[in-house]
C-alpha positions as CSV (number, residue, x, y, z in Angstrom):
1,X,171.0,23.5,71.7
2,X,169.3,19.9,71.7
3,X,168.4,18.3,68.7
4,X,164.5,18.0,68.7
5,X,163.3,14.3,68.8
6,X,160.8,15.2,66.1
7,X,160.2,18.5,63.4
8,X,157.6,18.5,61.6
9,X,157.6,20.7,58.2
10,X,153.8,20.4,56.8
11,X,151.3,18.2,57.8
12,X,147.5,18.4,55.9
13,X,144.6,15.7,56.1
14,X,141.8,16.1,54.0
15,X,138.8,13.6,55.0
16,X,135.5,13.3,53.3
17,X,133.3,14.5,56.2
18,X,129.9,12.3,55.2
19,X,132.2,9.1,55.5
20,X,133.1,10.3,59.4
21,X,129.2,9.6,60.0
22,X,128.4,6.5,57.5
23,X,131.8,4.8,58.0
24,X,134.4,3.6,56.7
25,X,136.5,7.3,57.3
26,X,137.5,8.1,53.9
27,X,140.9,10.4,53.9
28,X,140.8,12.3,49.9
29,X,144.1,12.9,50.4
30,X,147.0,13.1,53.0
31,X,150.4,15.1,52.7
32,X,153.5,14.9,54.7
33,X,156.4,16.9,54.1
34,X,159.8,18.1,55.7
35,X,160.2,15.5,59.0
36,X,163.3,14.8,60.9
37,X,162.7,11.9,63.6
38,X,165.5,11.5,65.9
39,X,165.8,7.9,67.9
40,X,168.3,8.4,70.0
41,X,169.8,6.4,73.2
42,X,172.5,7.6,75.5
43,X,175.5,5.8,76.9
44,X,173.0,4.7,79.9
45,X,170.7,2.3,77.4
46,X,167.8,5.3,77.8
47,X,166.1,5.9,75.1
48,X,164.5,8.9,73.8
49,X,161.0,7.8,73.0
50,X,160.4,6.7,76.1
51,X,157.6,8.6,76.9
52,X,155.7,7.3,79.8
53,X,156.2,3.6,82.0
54,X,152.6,3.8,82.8
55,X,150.5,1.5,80.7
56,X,148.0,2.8,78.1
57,X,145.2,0.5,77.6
58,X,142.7,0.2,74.8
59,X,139.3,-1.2,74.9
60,X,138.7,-3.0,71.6
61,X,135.4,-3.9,70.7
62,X,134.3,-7.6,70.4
63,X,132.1,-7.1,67.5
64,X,133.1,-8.6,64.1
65,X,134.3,-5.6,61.9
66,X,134.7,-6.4,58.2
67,X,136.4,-4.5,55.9
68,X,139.2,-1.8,57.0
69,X,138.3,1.3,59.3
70,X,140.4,4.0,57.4
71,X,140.5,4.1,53.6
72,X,143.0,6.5,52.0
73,X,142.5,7.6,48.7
74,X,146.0,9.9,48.2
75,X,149.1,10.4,50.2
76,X,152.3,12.8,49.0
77,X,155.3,12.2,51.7
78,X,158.4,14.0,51.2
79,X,161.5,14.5,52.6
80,X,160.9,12.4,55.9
81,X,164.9,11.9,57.9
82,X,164.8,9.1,60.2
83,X,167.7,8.7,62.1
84,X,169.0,5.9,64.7
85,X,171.3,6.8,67.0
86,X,173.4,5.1,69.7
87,X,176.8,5.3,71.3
88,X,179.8,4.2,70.1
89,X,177.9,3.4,66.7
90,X,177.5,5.4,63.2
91,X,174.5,6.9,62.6
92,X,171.5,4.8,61.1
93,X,169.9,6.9,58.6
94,X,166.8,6.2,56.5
95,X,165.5,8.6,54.2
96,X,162.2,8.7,52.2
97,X,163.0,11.1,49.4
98,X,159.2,10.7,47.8
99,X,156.1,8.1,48.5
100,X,153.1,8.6,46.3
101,X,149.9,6.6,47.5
102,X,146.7,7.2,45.0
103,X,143.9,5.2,44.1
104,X,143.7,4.5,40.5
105,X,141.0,4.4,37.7
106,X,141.0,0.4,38.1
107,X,140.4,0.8,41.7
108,X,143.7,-0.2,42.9
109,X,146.0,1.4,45.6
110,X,149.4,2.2,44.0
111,X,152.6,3.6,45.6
112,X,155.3,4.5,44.2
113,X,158.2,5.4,46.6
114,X,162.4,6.4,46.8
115,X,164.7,7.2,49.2
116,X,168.0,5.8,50.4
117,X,169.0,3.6,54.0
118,X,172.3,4.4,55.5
119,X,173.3,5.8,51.9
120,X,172.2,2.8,49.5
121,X,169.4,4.3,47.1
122,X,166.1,2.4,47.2
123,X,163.0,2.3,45.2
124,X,159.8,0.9,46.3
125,X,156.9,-0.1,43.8
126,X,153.7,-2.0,44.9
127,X,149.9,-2.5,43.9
128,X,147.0,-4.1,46.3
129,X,143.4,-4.3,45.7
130,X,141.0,-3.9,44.0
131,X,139.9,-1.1,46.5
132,X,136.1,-2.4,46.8
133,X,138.0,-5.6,48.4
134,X,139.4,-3.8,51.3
135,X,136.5,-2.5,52.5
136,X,134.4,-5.7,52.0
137,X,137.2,-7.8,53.6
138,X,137.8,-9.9,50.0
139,X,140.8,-11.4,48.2
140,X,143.4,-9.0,47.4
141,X,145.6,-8.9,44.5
142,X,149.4,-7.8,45.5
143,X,152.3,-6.5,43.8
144,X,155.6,-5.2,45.1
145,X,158.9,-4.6,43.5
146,X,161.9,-3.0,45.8
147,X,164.9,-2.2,44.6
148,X,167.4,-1.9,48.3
149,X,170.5,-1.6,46.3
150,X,172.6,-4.5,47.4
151,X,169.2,-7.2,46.8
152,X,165.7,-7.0,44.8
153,X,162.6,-7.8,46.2
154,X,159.8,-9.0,44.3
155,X,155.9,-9.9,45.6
156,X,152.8,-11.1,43.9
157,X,149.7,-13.0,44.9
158,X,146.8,-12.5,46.7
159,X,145.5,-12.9,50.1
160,X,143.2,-15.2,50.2
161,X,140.6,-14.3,52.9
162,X,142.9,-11.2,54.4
163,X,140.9,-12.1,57.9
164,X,142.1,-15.5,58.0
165,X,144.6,-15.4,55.5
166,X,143.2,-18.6,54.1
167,X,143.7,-19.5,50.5
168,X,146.8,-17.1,50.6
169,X,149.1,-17.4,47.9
170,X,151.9,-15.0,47.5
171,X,154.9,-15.6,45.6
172,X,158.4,-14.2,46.8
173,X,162.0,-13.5,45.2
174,X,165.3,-11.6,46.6
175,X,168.1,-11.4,44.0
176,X,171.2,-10.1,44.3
177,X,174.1,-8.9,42.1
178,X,176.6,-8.8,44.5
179,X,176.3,-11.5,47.7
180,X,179.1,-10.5,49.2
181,X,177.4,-6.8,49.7
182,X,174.0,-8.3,50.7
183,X,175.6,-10.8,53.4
184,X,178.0,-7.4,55.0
């Protein structure tokens, strides 16, 4: 038998129903668990997620929206298996062990995430808000610290205005202990 292109083990949304009416949509929490994702192409250069070659289009309205459509108050994913494959060519496999999302006391959006790419461990952990600022389209205070075994990211700043991006300021560093695994 065929290997699905995409199993699904639980999927649960729970939104805050007033919000759906008053905007922006509020999601209380969000859980994802148990997903395998295959993208796959055959010796012919087709690929599996080609769906459709008919263009979908979208009509966006003009109007000035500030702040973000969708805030999301908690998210559990577990378990998600995404794997890449072509002919001729190992497997690409990226795994997402855990990813916590949850909005804390201080009104700040924290995730907390681990998995592993193509067998290398990684562990993901980042901050951004305050939450008020999202939704009224102000300066955002970010933090991100990766660990992606062979290099370390680390993230801070803020954006600025995060419509324009103006008065941005967002400091970046990749380390690495071993430069002959990051440049392989």
């Amino acid at each position: 038998a065929a290997t699905p292109m995409l199993s699904i083990g639980h999927l649960s949304v729970k939104i805050d129903l007033g919000s759906l009416v008053s905007g922006p949509t509020v999601i209380e929490a969000f859980r994802l668990r148990d997903v395998a994702l295959l993208l796959e192409q055959n010796a012919d250069g087709e690929n599996n997620w080609n769906i459709s070659n008919d263009r979908i289009e979208v009509d966006v309205p003009d109007e000035d929206n500030e702040g973000v459509p969708v805030i999301l108050r908690f998210a559990e994913i577990e378990n998600i298996r995404i794997t890449r494959r072509q002919p001729d060519s190992k497997d690409r496999v990226l795994t997402l062990a855990s990813l916590n999302v949850q909005t804390t006391e201080e009104r700040f959006l924290t995730a907390e995430g681990a998995g592993q790419i193509d067998g290398q461990d990684i562990l993901i952990n980042g901050r951004i808000g305050p939450v008020d600022n999202l939704e009224s389209g102000e300066n955002l205070d970010v933090t991100l610290e990766a660990d992606l075994g062979v290099f370390d990211i680390s993230v801070s700043g803020n954006t600025g205005n995060p419509a324009t991006l103006a008065g941005t300021e967002i400091d970046a560093l990749i380390t690495s202990a071993d430069s002959a695994a990051l440049l392989s």
